[in-house]
C-alpha positions in Angstrom: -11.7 -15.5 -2.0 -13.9 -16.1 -5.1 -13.9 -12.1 -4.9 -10.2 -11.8 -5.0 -9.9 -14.2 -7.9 -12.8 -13.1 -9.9 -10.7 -9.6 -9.9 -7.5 -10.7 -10.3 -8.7 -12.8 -13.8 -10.7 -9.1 -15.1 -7.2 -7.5 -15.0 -5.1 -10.4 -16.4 -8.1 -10.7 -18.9 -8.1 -6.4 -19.8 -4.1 -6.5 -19.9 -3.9 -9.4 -22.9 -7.2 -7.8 -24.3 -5.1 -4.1 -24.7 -1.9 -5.5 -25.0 -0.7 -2.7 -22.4 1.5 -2.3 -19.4 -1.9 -1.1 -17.1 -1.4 -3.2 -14.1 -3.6 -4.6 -11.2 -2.3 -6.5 -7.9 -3.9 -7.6 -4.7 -2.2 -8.4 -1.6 -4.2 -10.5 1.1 -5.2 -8.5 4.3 -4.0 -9.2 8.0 -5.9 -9.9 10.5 -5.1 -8.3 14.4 -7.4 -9.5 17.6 -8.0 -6.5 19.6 -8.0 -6.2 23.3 -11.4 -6.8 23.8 -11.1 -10.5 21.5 -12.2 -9.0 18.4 -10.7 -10.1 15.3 -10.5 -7.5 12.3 -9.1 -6.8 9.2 -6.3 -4.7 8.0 -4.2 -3.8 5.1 -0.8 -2.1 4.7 0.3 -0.1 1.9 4.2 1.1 2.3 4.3 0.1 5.8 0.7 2.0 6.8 -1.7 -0.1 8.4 -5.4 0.9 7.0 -8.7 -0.2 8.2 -11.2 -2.1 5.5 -13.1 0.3 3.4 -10.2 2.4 3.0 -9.2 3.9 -0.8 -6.9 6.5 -1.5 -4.6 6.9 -5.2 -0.5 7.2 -4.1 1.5 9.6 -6.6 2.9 6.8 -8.6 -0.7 6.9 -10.0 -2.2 3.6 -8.5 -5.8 3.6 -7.1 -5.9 1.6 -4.1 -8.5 0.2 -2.0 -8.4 -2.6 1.2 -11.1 -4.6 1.8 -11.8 -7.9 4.0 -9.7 -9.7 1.3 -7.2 -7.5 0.9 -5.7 -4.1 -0.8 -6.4 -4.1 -4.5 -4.1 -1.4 -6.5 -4.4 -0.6 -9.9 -2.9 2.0 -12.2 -5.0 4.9 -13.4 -4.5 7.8 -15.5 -1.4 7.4 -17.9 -0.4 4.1 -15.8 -3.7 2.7 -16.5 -3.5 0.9 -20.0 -3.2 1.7 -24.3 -3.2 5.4 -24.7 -2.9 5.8 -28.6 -1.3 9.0 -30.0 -0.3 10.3 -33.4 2.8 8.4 -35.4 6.0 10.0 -34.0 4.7 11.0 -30.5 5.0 9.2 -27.5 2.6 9.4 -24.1 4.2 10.5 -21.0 2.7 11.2 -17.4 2.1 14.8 -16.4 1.5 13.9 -12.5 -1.0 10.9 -13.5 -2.8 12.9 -16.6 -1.5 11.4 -20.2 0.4 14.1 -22.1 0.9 13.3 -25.9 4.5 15.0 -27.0 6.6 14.5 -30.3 9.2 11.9 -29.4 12.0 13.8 -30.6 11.5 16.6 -28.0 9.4 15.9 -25.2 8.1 19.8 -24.9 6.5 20.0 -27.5 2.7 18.8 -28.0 1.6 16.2 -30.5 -2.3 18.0 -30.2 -1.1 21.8 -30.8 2.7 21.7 -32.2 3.2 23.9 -29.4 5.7 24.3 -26.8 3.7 22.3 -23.3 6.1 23.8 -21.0 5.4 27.2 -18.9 2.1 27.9 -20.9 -0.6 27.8 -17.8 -2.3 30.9 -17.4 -2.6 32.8 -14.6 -5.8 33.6 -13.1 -6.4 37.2 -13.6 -5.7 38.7 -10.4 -2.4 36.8 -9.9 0.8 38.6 -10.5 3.9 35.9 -11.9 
């Protein structure tokens, strides 16, 4: 428990520090008895029942992980606290990577001035 609590303050405490919206909650595990009169732990994430020592990230850019006290989610990438950018941009998620883009027009990058969308380049031996 002093585990759980000791994590829960460190995210409170790095949320007032930044002044952000990066998050951290916990939820307590279950426990099950097994057939044979074994008791173990569990967590559920969305309805999914996961055995402790389990971590995985979910595509709302959370980092989860379940232990004997429970699952533990906090945000990463652009979900995971103060990203600074230039004045008159804003930071917006690009699948969990921060992308800084004028706030005026959203396609266009704060870094190069230049247009973010359909600019990947293709390997060399792929055709379009």
């Amino acid at each position: 428990m002093a585990t759980s609590t000791h994590l829960v303050a460190l995210c409170m405490l790095n949320v007032l520090i930044r002044g952000t919206t990066a998050y951290c909650y916990i939820s307590k595990s279950l426990s099950e008895t097994l057939m044979t009169g074994e008791v173990r732990n569990l967590c559920v994430f969305n309805g999914v029942r996961m055995e402790v020592g389990s971590n995985f990230v979910t595509a709302s850019c959370e980092r989860c992980s379940c232990t004997k006290h429970g699952l533990s989610c906090c945000g990463i990438g652009y979900r995971a606290g103060a990203i600074h950018t230039f004045p008159g941009c804003e930071i917006i998620g690009d699948g969990c990577d921060p992308l800084s883009v004028k706030s005026c027009d959203n396609t266009v990058s704060c870094e190069t001035g230049k247009p973010i969308r359909n600019t990947f380049v293709l390997h060399p031996g792929l055709k379009p």
